[in-house]
C-alpha positions in Angstrom: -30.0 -91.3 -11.2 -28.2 -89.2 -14.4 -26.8 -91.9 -16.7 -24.8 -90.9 -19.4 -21.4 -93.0 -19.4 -21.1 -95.9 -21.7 -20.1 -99.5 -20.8 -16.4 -99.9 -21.6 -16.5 -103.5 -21.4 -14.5 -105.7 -23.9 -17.2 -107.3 -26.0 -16.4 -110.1 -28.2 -19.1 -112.5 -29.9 -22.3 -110.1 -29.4 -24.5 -113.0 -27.9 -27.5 -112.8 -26.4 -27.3 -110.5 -23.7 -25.2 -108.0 -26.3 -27.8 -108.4 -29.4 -30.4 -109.7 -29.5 -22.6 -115.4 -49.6 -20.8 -113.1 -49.8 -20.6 -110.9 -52.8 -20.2 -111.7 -56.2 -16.9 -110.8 -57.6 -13.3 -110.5 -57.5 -11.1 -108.4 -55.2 -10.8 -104.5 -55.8 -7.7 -103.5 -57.7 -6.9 -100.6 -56.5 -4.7 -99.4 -53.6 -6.7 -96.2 -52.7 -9.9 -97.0 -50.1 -13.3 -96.3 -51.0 -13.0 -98.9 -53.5 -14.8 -99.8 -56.6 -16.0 -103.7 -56.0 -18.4 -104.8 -58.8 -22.5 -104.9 -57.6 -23.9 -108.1 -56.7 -26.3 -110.5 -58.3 -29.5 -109.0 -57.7 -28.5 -105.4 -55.8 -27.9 -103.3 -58.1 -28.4 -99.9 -56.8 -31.0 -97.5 -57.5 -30.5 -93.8 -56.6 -34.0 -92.9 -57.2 -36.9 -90.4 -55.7 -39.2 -93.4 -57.0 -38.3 -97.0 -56.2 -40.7 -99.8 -57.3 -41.0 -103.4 -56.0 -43.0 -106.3 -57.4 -44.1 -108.9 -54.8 -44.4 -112.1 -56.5 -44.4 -115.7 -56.2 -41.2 -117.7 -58.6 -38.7 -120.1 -59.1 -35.4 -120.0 -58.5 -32.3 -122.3 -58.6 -30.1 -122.2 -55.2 -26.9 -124.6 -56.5 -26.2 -125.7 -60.0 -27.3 -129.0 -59.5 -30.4 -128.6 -57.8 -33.6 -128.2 -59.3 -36.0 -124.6 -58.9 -37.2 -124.1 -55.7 -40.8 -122.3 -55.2 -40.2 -118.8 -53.8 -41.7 -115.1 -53.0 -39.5 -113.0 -54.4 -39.6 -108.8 -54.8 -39.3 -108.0 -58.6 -39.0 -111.8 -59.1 -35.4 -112.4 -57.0 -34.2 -113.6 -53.6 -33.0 -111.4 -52.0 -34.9 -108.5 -53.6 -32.6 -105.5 -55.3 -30.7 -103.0 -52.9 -32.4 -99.8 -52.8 -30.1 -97.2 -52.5 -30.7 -93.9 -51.0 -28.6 -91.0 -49.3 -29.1 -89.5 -46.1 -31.9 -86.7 -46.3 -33.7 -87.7 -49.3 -37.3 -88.3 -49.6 -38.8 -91.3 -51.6 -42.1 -92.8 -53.0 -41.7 -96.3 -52.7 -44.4 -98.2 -54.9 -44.8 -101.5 -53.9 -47.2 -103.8 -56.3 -49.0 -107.4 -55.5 -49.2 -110.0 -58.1 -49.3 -112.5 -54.3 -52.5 -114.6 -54.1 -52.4 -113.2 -50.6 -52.2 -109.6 -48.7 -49.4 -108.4 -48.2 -47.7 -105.1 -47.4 -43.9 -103.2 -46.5 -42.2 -102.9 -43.3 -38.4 -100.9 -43.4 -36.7 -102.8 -40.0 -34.7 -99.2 -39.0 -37.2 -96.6 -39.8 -37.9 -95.5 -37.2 -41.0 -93.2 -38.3 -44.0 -95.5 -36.6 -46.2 -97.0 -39.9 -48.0 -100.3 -40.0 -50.1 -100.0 -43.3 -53.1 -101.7 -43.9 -52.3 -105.1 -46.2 -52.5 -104.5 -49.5 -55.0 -107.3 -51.6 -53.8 -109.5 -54.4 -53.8 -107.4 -57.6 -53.4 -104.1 -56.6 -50.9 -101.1 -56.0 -49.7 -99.0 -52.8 -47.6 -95.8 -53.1 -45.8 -94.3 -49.7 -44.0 -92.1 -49.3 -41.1 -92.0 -46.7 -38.6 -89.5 -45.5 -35.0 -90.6 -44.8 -33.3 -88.5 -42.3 -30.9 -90.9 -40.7 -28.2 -93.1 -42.5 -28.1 -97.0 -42.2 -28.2 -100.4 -43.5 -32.1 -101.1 -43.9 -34.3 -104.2 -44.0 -37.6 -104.3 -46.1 -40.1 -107.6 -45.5 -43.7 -107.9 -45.3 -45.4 -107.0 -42.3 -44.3 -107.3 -38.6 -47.7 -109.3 -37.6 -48.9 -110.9 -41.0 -46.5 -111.3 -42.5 -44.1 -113.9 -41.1 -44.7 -116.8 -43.5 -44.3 -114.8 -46.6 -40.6 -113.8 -44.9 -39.7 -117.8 -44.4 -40.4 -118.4 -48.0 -37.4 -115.2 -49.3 -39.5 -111.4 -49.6 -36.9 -109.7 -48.1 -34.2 -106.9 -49.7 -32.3 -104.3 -48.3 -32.3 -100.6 -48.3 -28.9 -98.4 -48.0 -28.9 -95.0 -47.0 -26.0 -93.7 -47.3 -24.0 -90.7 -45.4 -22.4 -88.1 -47.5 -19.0 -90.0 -46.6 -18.9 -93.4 -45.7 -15.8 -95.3 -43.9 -12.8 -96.0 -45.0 -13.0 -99.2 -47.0 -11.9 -100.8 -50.7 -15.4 -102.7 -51.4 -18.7 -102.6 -50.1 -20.2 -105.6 -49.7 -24.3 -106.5 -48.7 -25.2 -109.5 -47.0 -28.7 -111.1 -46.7 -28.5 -113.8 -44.6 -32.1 -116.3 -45.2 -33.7 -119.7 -45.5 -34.8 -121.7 -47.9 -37.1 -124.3 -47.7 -35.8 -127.1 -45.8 -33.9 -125.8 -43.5 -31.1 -124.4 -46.3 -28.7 -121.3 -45.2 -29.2 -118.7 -48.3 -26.4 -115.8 -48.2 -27.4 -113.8 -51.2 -30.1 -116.2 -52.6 -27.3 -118.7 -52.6 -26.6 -121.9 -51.3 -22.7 -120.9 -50.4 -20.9 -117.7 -50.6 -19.3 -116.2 -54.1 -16.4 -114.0 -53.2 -12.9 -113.4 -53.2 -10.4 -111.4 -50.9 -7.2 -110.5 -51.5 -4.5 -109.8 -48.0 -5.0 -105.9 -46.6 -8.1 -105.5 -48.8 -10.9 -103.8 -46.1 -14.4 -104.7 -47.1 -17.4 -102.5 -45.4 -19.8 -105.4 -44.6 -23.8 -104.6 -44.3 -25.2 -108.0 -43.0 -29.0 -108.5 -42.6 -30.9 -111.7 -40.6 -33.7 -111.9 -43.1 -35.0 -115.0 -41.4 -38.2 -115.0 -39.7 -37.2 -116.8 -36.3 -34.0 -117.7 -36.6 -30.6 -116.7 -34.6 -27.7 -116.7 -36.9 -23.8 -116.6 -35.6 -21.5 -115.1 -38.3 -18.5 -115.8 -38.2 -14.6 -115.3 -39.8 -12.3 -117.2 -37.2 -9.5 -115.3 -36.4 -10.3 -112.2 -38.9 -10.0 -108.7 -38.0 -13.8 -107.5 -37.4 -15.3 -104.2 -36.2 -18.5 -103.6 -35.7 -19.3 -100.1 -36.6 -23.2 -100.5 -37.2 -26.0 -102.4 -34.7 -29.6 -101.8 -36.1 -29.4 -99.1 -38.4 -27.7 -96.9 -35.8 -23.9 -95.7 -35.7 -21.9 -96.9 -32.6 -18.6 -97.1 -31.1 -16.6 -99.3 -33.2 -15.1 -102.1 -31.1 -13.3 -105.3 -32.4 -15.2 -109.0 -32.8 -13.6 -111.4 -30.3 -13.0 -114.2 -32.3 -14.4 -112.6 -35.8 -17.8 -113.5 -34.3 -21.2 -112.2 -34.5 -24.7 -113.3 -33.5 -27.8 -111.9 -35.0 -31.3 -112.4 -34.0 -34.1 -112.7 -36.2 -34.5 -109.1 -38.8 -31.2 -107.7 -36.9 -28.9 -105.6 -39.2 -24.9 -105.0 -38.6 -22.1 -103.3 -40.3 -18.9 -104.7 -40.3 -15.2 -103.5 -41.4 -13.5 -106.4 -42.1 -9.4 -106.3 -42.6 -8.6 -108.8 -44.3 -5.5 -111.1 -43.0 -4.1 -114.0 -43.5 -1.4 -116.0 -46.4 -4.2 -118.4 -47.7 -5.6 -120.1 -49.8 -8.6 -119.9 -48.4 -10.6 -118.4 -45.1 -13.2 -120.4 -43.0 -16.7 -118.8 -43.2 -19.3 -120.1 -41.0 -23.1 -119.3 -40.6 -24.3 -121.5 -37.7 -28.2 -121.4 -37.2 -29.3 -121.4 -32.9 -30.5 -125.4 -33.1 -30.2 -125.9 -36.4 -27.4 -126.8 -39.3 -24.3 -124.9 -39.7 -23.4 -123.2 -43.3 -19.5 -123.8 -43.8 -17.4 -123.0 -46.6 -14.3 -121.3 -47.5 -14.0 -117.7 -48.8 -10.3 -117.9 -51.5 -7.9 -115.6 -50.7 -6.0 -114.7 -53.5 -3.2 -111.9 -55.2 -0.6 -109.9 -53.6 -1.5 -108.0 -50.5 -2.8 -104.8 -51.3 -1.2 -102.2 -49.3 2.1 -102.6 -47.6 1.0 -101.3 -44.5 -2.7 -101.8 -42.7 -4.9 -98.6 -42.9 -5.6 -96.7 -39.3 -8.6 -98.6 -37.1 -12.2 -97.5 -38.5 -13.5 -94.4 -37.0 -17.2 -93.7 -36.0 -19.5 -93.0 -38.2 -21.5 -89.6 -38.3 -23.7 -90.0 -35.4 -27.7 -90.3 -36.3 -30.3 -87.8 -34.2 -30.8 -90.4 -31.7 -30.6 -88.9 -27.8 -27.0 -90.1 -26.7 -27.7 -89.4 -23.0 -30.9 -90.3 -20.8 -31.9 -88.8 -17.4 -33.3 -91.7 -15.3 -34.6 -89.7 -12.3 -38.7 -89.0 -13.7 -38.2 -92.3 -16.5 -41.2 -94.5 -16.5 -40.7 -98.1 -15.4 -42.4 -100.6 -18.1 -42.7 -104.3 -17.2 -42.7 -106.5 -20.2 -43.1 -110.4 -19.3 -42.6 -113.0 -22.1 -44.5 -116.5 -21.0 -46.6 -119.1 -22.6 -45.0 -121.1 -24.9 -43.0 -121.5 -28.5 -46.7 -122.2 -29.8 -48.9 -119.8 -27.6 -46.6 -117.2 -26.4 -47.5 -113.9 -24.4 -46.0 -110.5 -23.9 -47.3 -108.4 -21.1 -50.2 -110.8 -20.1 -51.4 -110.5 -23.9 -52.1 -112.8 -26.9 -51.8 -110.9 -30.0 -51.0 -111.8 -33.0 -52.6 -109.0 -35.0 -52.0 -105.6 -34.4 -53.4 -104.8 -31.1 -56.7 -103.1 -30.9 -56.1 -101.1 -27.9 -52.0 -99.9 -26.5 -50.8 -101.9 -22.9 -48.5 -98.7 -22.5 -48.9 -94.9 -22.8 -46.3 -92.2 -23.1 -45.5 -88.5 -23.9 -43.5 -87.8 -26.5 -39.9 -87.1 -24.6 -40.2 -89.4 -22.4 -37.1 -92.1 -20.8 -38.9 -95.0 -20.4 -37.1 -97.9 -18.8 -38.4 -101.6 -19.5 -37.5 -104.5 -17.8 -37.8 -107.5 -20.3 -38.4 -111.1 -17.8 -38.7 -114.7 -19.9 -40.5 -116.8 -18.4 -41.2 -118.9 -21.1 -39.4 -122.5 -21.8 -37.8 -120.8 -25.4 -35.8 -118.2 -26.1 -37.3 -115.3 -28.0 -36.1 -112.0 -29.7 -38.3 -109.0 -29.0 -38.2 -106.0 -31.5 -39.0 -102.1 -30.8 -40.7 -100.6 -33.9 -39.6 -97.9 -35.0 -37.5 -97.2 -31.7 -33.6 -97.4 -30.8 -32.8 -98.5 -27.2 -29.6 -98.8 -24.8 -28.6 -102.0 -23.2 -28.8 -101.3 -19.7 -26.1 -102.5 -17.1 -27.0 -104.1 -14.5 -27.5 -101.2 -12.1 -28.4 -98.4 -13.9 -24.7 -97.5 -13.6 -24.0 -97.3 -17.7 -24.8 -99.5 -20.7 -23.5 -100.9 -23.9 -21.8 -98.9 -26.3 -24.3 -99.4 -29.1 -28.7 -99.1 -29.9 -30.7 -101.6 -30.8 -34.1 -102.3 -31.9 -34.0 -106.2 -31.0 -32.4 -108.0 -28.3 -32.8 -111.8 -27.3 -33.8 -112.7 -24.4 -33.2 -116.4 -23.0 -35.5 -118.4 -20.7 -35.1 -117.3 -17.0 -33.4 -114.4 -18.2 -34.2 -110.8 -17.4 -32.7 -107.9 -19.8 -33.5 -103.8 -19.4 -33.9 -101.4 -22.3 -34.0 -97.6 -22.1 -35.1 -95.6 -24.6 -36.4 -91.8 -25.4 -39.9 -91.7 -26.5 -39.4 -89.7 -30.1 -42.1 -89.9 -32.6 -45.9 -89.5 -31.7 -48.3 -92.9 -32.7 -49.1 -96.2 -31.7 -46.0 -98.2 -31.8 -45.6 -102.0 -31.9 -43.2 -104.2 -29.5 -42.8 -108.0 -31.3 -41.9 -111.5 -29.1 -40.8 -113.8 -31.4 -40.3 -117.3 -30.2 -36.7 -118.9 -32.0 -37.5 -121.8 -34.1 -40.8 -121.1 -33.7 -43.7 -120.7 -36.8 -46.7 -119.0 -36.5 -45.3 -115.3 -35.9 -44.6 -113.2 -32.8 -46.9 -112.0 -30.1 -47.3 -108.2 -29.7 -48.8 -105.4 -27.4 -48.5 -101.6 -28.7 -47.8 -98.6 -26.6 -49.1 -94.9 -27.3 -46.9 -91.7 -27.2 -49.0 -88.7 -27.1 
């Protein structure tokens, strides 16, 4: 069967069969979108062929009155900066190690297959990447070593940006995290630091930088589109309830239309089994445009293969089981990178995978490198956006479909939610 037609489906809170802080200063001024909000505290941007991050163990204070909390920080900070880039450009990016452990760099949305070697204590790594698609980045330590240097805050994010980006006063990142004991970070706060002002529209680029942790966002009763799932363009369609869940490295770009008489807005970052992050955003100032602007439009599409033939695909069965402590994916056991691939591929291929959990937990599995389609449930269409991680609750079965696009040995990642010790991992080969 040819399937090419997109779900059409109302979607509201993007749960877990759909997917898987705020910014420092005031309000934009101006009428005229495309706004000029001031950078945030640790992002300012660097529009640079060479971009250079310090891994690094700190201090840092999360709330006033609290003391410094022990941390691994890039260039010292939680988050790390925002690295900036635009669509097309190539860049060295020099990452050092003053750790007392390995480490090395993974980009959550590249999707060029590369798992480097760690890098030892001490020393220095240049790579060098090519960025041909736009979208909102996430850069961490490794996939399958590094999941305990991610609890403790080396995360950042990396923007690449289209030639013209949507319609919008401010731009506003979002790194969602951890700290230790169980605290939600947005921006290596404690709370969020921002102020909206009625008919502002802010461009939200939200990252889950937590290592095993679902995350709802949510704005009750704002006016959210998504716009962006996983570093890929897709059909924007309203929030139901200016909700949004996020599993464990997931990225999203939000416009948000600000509504509303005040004083204040309800934000809320509730963690799947775990505390809630409340607090109220002030809203504040005359609104800034008498009327609303037009709905957001899509955004330039990336090279990603919109439609998939499904008559010669090859059928994949991936089984999560085990448990939260000893999980497997496709009969295997891996925690390290895989020594030989459970799949094989040519490049070009449609492969279809059927994702069962039969494990007690609920787990988010992650596609290196690779951009999939939600499936319906009989082949018949599927969501209206790609995604490299979707979550996958016990009993439940989910089906990806994706084009096979870059030659290598690619990784697929079960993480267990709420679960320490890292995901379990097979890889698959495309020749």
């Amino acid at each position: 069967m040819s399937a090419s037609r997109l779900s059409r489906r109302r979607f509201g809170a993007l749960g877990l069969a759909g997917l898987g802080a705020a910014a420092l200063g005031a309000a934009g001024q101006g009428a005229g979108p495309f706004g000029s909000g001031r950078v945030l505290a640790n992002t300012a941007p660097v529009r640079l062929p060479l971009l250079r991050l310090t891994a690094a163990a700190g201090h840092v204070s999360l709330a006033a009155d609290q003391p410094a909390t022990p941390i691994l920080g890039y260039d010292g900070a939680v988050p790390g900066p925002v690295l900036r880039l635009r669509r097309g450009e190539t860049a060295d990016i020099v990452l050092r190690n003053d750790l007392a452990e390995p480490t090395g760099l993974h980009l959550a949305g590249w999707r060029m297959p590369r798992e480097p070697a760690p890098l030892a204590p001490g020393a220095e790594r240049s790579e060098r990447f090519a960025f041909p698609e736009a979208g909102t980045l996430l850069y961490r330590p490794l996939l399958l070593s590094g999941e305990a240097q991610l609890r403790q805050g080396l995360a950042g994010l990396l923007l690449v940006d289209e030639a013209t980006p949507p319609l919008h006063d401010r731009e506003v990142p979002l790194v969602l995290a951890e700290a230790p004991g169980g605290i939600m970070l947005v921006n290596g706060r404690g709370g969020p630091d921002l102020t909206v002002r009625p008919g502002e529209r802010l461009w939200l680029r939200i990252a889950n930088a937590t290592a095993n942790r679902v995350l709802r966002f949510a704005l009750p009763d704002q006016t959210l589109t998504l716009i962006a799932l996983d570093s890929q363009p897709c059909e924007p369609f309203p929030l139901d309830g200016g909700r949004l869940v996020l599993g464990p490295g997931q990225r999203a770009e939000l416009i948000w239309d600000v509504t509303g008489a005040g004083p204040v807005l309800p934000l809320q970052i509730a963690r799947f089994g775990g505390p809630t992050l409340s607090a109220d955003i002030p809203l504040a100032g005359p609104p800034l445009r008498d009327a609303p602007l037009p709905p957001p439009r899509p955004l330039p599409p990336n090279a990603v293969p919109q439609a998939m033939d499904f008559r010669r695909a090859l059928r994949w069965d991936w089984t999560i089981g085990g448990t939260a402590e000893v999980p497997t994916l496709a009969g295997r056991e891996d925690r390290a990178v895989p020594a030989t691939p459970a799949f094989r591929a040519r490049i070009g291929s449609v492969v279809v995978v059927t994702i069962r959990n039969d494990a007690p937990v609920l787990h988010a599995l992650h596609l290196q490198g690779q951009a999939a389609r939600l499936l319906d449930g009989l082949d018949d269409g599927w969501k209206p956006y790609f995604l490299d991680t979707v979550l996958v609750a016990p009993g439940m079965t989910v089906r990806l479909a994706f084009v096979t696009e870059q030659t290598g040995r690619l990784l697929v990642t079960s993480q267990p939610i709420n679960a320490d010790g890292g995901p379990v991992a097979i890889a698959y080969d495309v020749t």
